[in-house]
C-alpha positions as CSV (number, residue, x, y, z in Angstrom):
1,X,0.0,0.0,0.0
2,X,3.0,2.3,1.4
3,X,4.8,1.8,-2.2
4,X,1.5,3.0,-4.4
5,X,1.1,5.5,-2.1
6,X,4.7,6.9,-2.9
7,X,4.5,6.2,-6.7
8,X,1.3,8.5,-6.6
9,X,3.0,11.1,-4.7
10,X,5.9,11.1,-6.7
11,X,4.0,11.5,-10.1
12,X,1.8,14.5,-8.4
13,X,5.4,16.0,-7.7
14,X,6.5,15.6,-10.6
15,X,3.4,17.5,-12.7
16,X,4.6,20.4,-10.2
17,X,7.7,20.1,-10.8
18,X,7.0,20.8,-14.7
19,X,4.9,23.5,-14.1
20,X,7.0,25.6,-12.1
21,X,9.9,24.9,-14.6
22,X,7.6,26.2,-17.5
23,X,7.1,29.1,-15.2
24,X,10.6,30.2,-14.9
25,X,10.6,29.9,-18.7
26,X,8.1,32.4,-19.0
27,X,9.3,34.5,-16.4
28,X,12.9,34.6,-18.6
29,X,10.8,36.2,-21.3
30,X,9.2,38.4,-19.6
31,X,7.5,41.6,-21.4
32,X,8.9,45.4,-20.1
33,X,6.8,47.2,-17.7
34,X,3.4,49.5,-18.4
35,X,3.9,52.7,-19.2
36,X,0.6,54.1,-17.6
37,X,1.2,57.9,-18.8
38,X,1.4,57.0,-22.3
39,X,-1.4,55.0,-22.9
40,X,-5.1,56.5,-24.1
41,X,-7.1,55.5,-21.3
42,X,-6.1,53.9,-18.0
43,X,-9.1,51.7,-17.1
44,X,-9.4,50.8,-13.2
45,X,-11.4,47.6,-12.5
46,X,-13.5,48.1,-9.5
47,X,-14.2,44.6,-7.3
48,X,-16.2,44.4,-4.9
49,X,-15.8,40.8,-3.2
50,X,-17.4,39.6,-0.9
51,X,-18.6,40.7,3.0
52,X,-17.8,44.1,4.0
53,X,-16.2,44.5,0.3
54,X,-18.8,46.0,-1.7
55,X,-18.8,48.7,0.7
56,X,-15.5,49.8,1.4
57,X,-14.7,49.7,-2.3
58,X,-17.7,52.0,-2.9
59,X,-16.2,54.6,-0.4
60,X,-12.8,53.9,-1.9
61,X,-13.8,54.6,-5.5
62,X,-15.5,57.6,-4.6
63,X,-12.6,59.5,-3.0
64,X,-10.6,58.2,-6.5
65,X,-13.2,60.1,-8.8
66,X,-13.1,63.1,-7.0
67,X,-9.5,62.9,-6.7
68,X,-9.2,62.3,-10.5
69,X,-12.3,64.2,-11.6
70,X,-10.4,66.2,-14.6
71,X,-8.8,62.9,-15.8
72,X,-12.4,60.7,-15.6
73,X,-14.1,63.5,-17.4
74,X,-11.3,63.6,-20.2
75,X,-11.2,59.7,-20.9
76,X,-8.3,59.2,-19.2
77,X,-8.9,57.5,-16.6
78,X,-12.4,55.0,-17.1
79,X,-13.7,53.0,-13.8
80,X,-15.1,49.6,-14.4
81,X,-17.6,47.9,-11.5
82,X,-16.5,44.0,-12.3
83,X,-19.2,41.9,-10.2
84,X,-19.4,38.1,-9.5
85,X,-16.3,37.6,-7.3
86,X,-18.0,36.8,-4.5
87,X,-17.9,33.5,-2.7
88,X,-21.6,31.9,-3.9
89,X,-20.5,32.9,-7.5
90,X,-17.3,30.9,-6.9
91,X,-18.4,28.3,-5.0
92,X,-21.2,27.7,-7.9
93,X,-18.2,27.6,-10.6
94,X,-16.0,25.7,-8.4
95,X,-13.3,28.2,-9.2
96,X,-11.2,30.2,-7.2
97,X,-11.9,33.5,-10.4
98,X,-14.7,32.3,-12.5
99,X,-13.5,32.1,-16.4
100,X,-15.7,35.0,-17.2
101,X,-14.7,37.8,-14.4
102,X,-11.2,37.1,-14.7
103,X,-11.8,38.0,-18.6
104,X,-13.1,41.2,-17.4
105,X,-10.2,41.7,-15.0
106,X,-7.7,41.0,-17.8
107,X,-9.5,44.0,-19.9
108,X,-8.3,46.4,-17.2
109,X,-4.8,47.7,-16.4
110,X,-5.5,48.1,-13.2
111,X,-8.0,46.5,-10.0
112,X,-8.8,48.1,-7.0
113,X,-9.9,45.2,-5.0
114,X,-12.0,44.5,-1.6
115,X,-11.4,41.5,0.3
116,X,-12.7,37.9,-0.8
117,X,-13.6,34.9,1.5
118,X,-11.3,31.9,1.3
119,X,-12.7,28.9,2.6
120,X,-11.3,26.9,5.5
121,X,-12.1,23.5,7.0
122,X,-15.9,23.3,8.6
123,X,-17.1,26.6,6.0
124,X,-20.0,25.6,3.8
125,X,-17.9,26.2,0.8
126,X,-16.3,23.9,-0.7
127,X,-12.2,24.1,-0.5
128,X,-11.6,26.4,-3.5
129,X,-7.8,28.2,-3.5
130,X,-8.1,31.6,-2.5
131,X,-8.6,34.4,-5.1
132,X,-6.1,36.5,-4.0
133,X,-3.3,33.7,-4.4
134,X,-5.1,32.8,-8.0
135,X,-5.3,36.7,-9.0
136,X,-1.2,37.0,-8.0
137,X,-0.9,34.0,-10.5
138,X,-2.9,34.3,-13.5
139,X,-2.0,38.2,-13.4
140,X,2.0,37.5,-12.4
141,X,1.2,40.0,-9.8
142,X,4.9,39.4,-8.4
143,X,5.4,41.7,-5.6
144,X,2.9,42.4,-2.4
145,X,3.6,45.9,-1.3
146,X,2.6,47.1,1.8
147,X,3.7,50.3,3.5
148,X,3.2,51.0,7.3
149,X,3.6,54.7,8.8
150,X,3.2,55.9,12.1
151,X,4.5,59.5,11.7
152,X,4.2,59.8,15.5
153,X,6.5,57.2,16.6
154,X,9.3,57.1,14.0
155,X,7.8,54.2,12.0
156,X,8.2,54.1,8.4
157,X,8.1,50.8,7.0
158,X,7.5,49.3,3.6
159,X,6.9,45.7,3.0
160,X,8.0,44.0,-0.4
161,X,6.4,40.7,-0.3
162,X,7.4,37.7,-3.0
163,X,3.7,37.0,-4.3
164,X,3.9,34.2,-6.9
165,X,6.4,32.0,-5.1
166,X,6.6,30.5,-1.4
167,X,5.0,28.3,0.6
168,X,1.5,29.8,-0.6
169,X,1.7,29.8,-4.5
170,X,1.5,25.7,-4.1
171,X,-0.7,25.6,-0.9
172,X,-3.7,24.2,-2.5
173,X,-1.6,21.7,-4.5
174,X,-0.1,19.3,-1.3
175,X,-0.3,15.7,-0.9
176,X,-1.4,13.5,1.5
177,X,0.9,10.9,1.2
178,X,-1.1,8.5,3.4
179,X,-3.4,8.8,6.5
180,X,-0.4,9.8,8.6
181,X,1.4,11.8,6.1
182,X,1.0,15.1,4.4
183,X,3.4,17.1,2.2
184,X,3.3,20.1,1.2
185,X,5.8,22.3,-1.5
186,X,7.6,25.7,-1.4
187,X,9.6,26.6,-4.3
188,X,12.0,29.5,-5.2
189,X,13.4,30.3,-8.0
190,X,16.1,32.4,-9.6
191,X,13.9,35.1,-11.9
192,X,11.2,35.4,-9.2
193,X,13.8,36.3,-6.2
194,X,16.0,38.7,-8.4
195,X,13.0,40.5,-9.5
196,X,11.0,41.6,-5.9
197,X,14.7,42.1,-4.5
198,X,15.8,44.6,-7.4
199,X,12.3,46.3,-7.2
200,X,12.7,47.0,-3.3
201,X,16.3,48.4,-3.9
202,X,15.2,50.2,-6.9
203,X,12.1,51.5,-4.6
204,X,15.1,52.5,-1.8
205,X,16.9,54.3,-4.6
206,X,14.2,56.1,-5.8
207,X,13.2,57.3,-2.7
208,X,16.7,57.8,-1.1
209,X,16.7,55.4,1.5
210,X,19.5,53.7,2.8
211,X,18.6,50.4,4.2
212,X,17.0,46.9,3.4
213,X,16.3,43.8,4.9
214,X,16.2,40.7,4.0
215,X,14.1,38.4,6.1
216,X,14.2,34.4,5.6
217,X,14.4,31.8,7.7
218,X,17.8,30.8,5.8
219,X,20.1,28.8,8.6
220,X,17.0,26.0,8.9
221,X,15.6,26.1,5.8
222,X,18.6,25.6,3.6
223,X,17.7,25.5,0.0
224,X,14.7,27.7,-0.8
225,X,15.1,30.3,1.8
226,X,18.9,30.0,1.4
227,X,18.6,30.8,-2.0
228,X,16.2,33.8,-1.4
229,X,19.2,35.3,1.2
230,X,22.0,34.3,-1.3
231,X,20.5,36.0,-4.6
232,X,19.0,38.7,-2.3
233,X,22.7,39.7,-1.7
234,X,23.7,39.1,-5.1
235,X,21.2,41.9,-6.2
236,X,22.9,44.0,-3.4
237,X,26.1,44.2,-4.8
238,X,24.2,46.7,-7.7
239,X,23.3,49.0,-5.0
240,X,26.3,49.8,-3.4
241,X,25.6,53.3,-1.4
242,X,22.2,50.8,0.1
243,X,23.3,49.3,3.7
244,X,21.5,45.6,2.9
245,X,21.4,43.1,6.2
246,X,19.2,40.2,7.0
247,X,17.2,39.0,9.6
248,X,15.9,35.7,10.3
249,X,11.8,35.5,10.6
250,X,11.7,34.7,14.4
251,X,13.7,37.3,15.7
252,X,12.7,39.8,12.9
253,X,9.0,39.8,15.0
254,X,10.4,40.7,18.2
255,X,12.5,43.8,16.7
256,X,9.6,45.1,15.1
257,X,8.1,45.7,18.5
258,X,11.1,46.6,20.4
259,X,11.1,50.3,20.7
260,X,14.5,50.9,20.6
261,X,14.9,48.8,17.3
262,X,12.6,49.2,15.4
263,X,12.8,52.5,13.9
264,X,16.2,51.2,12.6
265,X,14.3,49.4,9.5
266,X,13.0,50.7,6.7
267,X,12.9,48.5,3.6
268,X,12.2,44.6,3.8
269,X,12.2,42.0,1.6
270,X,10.6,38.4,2.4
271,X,9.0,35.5,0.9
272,X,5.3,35.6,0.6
273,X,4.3,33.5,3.7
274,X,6.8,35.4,6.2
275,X,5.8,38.8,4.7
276,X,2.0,37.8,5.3
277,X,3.3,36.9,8.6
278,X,4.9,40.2,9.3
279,X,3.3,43.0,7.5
280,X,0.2,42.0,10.0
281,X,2.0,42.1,12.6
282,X,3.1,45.8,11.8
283,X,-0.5,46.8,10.7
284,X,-1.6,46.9,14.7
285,X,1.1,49.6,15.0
286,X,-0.9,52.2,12.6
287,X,-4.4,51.0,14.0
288,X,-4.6,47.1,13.0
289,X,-5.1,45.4,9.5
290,X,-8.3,47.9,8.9
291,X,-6.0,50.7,8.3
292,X,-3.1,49.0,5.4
293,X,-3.4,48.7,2.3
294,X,-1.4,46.8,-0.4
295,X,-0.3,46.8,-3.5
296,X,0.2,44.0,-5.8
297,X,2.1,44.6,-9.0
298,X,3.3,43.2,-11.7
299,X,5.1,44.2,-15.1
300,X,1.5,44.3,-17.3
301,X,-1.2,44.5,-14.0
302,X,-1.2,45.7,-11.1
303,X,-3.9,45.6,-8.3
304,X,-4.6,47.2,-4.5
305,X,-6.5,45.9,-2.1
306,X,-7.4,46.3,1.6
307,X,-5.3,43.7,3.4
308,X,-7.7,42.2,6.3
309,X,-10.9,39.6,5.4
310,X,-14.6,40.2,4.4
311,X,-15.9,40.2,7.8
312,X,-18.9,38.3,7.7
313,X,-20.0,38.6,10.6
314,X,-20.2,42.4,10.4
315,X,-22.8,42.4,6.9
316,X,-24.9,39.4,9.1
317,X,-25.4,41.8,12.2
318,X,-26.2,44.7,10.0
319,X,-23.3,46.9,10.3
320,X,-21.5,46.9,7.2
321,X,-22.1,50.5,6.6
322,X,-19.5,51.1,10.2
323,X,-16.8,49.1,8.3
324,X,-13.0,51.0,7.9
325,X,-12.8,51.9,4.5
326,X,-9.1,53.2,5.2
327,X,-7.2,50.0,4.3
328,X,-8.8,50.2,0.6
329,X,-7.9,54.2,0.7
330,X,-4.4,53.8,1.5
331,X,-4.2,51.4,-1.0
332,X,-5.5,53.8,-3.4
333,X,-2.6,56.5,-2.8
334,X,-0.1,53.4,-3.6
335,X,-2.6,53.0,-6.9
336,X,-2.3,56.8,-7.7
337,X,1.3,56.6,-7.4
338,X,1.8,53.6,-9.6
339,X,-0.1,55.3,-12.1
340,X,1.7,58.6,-12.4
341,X,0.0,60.7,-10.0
342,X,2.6,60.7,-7.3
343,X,1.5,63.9,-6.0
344,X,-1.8,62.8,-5.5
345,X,-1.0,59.8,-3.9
346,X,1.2,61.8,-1.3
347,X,-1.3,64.1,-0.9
348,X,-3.8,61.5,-0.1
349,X,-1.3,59.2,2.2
350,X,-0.7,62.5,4.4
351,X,-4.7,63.1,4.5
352,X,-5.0,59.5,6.0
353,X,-2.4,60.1,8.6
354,X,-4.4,63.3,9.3
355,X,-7.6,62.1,9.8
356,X,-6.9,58.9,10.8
357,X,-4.0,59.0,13.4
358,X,-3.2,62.6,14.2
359,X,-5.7,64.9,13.8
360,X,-9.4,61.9,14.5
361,X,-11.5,64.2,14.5
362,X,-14.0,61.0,13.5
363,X,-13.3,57.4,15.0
364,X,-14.3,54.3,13.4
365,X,-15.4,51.6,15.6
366,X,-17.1,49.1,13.5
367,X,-20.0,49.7,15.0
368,X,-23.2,52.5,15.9
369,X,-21.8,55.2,17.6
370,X,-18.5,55.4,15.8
371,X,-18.6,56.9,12.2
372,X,-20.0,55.0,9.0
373,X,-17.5,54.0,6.2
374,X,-19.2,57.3,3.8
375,X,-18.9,60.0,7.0
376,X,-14.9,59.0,7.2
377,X,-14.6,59.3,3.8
378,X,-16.6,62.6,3.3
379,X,-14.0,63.6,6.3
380,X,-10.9,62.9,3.8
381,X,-12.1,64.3,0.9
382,X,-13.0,67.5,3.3
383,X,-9.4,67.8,4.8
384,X,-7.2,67.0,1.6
385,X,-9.0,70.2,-0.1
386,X,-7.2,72.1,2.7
387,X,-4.5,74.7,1.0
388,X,-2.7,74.3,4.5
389,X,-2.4,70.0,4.0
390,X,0.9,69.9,4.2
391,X,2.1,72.0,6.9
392,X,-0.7,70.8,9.0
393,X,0.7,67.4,8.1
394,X,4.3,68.5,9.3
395,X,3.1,70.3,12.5
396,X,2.1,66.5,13.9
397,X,5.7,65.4,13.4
């Protein structure tokens, strides 16, 4: 039994094994990146998801029209409301992206995306892969971006998360070997390291900042965290006025709340499961998960999202209208950046610090008696029209 068992296992492995080989030969031809100025119209795919989704993105988009009112009246800029990824419609499918939304995804250049359910043992969905993890994939959305700031305390971090590789990339794709053994698969690879590790140094450059970070779990897992560390240093050597050193995952944690530490880092660089791991951990420092967004970009797409769940739980008791939209909003100014409208996108990161860590004039509890998801945002788009923005931004530093 043990031997069929193991002849099974070793053919799944194998079909994996040719698949990810075919993907590093399409990663070696890769095309060049989008030039988002120079196209006609830059169409932004608007997806809801599921839960708490619909409405946070709604709030989100809003604040992006009237930020880019000149530009959607022109043409330039065209939003597109994509329905159907919610978690019946996938469920019904048995997809992780339906065949037909990811179509309409793939006729956009950009997605601004709410969260979407993934299902987990004792849910009443069946085990589909999360759409986040098949998204990253079918779009080669190759690097997680996620930038934390707490002006008050020092903190500016930004997170440059492997997205297509990892542990997660082949987490719905394990074996159980027999009753008493399951294996599952994390691969690395050459092209995928080398290009999130020259985008964070180029993103350090750009932005004169001297330091990155490598974080891995390198001294006990040898080859494919090993390889992450070795090539991560590799791509150092190009950047030589960059300080580059490297933490392991453990430790990493316990600096990031050590006050006398932490403000030491600026730039990281993990693999996706340990910068999942981590750029949560560093959301509670700027008001939890509710309040980070992310970025998820690759060469040809790119999309943003809110980095915490659907909240369930919230739409089912009736206050959906009380959830953060923030986390979506923040991702937004990472969007405006990314499509040429850097200023915009500072102006509207300093507005969020404003409102939502320095200046609160509204609090958002989740719940009656905080303010609703469209009173926070009405409070954003009140305070970036404020000719004084910047100074007042400074003055809480």
């Amino acid at each position: 039994m043990n031997k069929e068992a193991v002849e099974k296992a070793k053919e799944h492995f194998g079909n994996i094994l040719e698949k990810q080989l075919e993907r590093v030969e399409r990663m070696k031809k890769e095309e060049d990146w989008v030039n988002y100025q120079s196209l006609d119209k830059i169409i932004i795919g608007v997806v809801g998801g599921d839960g708490i989704g619909p409405y946070i993105a709604k709030e989100a988009q809003r604040i992006f029209a009237f930020m880019l009112k000149e530009e959607v009246e022109s043409g330039k800029i065209e939003f597109k409301t994509i329905e159907g990824l919610t978690i019946e419609n996938r469920a019904e499918k048995n997809k992780a992206i339906p065949d037909d939304v990811l179509e309409e995804i793939k006729k956009c250049h950009i997605v601004l995306k709410g969260p979407t359910t993934t299902p987990r043992k004792g849910d009443p969905w069946p085990n589909i892969e999360s759409a986040n993890v098949a998204m990253r994939r079918e779009l080669d959305l190759f690097a997680n971006v996620r930038p934390v700031k707490v002006p008050k305390e020092g903190i500016d971090w930004t997170f440059f998360r492997e997205n297509t590789e990892g542990a997660y990339v082949l987490g719905s794709f394990g074996v159980n070997v027999t009753e008493d053994l399951a294996i599952d698969f994390k691969v690395i690879t050459t092209q995928g390291t080398e290009r999130i590790c020259r985008l964070a140094f180029e993103y350090a450059k750009k932005n004169s900042i001297n330091k990155v970070t490598i974080v891995t779990k390198a001294n006990v897992v040898k080859t494919t965290d090993g390889n992450f560390l070795r090539i991560g240093y590799e791509i150092a050597k190009e950047y030589p006025e960059i300080q580059c050193d490297d933490w392991y995952i453990d430790i990493m944690t316990a600096k990031l709340v050590d006050p006398k530490r932490r403000t030491d880092f600026k730039v990281f660089i993990l693999p996706n499961l340990y910068g999942d791991i981590l750029t949560d951990e560093a959301a509670e420092f700027q008001g939890g998960v509710g309040t980070a967004g992310s970025a998820n970009i690759g060469k040809r797409y790119a999309m943003f999202e809110a980095i915490h769940g659907s909240a369930p739980r919230m739409v089912k008791e009736g206050r959906a209208q009380y959830a953060d939209p923030c986390s979506m909003i923040r991702a937004g100014s990472m969007l405006l950046k990314h499509i040429g409208f850097e200023d915009r996108g500072k102006k509207l990161e300093m507005t969020l610090d404003i409102c939502g860590q320095l200046e609160k004039k509204l609090n958002i509890t989740g719940r009656p008696g905080g303010a609703t998801g469209k009173e926070f945002s009405d409070y954003i788009m009140e305070t970036i029209q404020d000719p004084n923005l910047e100074d007042k931004w400074k003055s809480y530093q």
